[in-house]
C-alpha positions, 0 to 999 in steps of 0.5 A: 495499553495501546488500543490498536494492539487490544483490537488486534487480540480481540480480533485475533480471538473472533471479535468482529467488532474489534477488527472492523474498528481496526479495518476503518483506522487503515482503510483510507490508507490502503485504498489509497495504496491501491488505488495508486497502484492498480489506477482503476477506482473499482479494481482498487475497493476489489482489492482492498475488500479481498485483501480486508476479507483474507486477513480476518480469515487468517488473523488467527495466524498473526504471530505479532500484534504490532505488525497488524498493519505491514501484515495487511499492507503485505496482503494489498500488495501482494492482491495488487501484484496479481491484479496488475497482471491482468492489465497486461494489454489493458489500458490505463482507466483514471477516473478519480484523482488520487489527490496530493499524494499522487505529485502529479496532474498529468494522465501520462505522467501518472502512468509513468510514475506508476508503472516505475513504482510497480517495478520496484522491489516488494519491500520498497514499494511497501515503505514508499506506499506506506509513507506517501499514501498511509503517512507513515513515519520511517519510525512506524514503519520500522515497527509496522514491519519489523524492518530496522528505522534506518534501513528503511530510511536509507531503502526510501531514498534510493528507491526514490532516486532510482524512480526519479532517475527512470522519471527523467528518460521519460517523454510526457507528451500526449 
């Protein structure tokens, strides 16, 4: 039997123990994801904590094991949603390189890249985040979230081409 499926009954039953052994395997990944996100290193962990902390609360509600990650990924999301709200007329705090995954060196750049990933829909942010930041082939992802393999497939791909299209009108002079 899988042991990331036995951690999440464990879990599901109040093992606290076996949900924090679950949270350290996806923590790299969802900090990541909200990190690309939000920008601010300190909004992301906020997030992630807060995210991390409502999905034990209410892991007992988790209907399928199987979905423990696009479940939590889904929370993030939705904490990063609120969270991107109040930067409104905030202005945008890189203190830490997102790495490789981000594709990108330039301040600016970045800031673009990240404001057309926000404007996607929810579910296509969630596949591209899951893939770019988590590593996720289409496959998991399919079974994370319960959307059919190629679906996802054919949803990456135009979600990507539609941020390349947005990339291109976009002046990155300083």
């Amino acid at each position: 039997m899988n042991t990331k499926l036995q951690l999440v009954r464990r879990a599901k039953k109040g093992d606290a123990e076996a949900f924090a052994d679950l949270y350290r395997e996806i923590y790299q990944n969802l900090y990541r994801f909200a990190l690309y996100m939000l920008g601010n290193p300190a909004d992301a962990e906020d997030v992630v904590s807060d995210a991390v902390t409502d999905a034990w609360m209410t892991i007992g509600k988790l209907r399928s094991e199987e979905a423990f990650e696009g479940w939590v990924f889904r929370i993030l999301s939705n904490k990063c949603k609120r969270k991107r709200k109040e930067y409104v007329n905030r202005p945008v705090e890189w203190k830490e390189e997102i790495g490789d995954a981000s594709g990108a060196d330039d301040l600016i750049e970045n800031y673009h890249l990240r404001r057309i990933f926000g404007e996607l829909e929810e579910d296509d942010r969630m596949i591209i985040g899951m893939h770019v930041f988590g590593g996720y082939t289409s496959r998991e992802i399919s079974e994370i979230t319960g959307i059919n393999a190629n679906t996802v497939r054919s949803r990456e791909s135009r979600a990507l081409k539609k941020m390349a299209e947005k990339l291109e009108g976009q002046e990155v002079a300083i």
